[in-house]
C-alpha positions as CSV (number, residue, x, y, z in Angstrom):
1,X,-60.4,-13.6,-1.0
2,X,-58.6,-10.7,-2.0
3,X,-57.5,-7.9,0.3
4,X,-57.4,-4.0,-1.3
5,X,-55.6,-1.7,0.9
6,X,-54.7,2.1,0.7
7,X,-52.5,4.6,2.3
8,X,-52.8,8.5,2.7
9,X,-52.3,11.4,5.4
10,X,-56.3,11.0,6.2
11,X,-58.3,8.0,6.7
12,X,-61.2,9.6,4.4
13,X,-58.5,10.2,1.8
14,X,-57.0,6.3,2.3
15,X,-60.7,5.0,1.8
16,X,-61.7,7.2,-1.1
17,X,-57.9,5.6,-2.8
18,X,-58.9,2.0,-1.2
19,X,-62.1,2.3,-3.2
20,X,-60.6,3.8,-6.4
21,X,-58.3,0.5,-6.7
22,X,-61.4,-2.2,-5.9
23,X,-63.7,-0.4,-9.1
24,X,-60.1,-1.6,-11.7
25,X,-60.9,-5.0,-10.0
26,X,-63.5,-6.8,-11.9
27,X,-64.8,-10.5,-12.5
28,X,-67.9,-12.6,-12.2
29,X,-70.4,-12.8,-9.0
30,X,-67.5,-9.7,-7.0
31,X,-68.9,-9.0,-3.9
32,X,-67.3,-6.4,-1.7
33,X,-68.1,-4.2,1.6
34,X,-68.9,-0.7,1.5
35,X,-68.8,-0.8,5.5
36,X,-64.7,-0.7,6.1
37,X,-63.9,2.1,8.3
38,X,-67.4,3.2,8.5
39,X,-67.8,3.6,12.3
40,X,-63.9,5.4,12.3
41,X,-65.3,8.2,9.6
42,X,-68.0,9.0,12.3
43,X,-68.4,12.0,14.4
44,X,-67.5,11.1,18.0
45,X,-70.4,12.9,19.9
């Protein structure tokens, strides 16, 4: 298991850098979610 984490001013902006990182990170059978801080970039309605 590896953990990729980000920091920035927004959450969109942490997310888009969190992201950025994980596509440098390559190797055989890498599985990663796309999910992470999904529900927080939602619209509260």
């Amino acid at each position: 298991m590896l953990a990729v984490t980000a920091v920035a001013e927004t959450l969109p902006a942490a997310c888009e850098r969190a992201y950025t990182a994980l596509k440098k990170i390559q190797f055989d059978g890498i599985y990663y979610r796309r999910d992470i801080a999904h529900r927080a970039l939602q619209k509260k309605g």
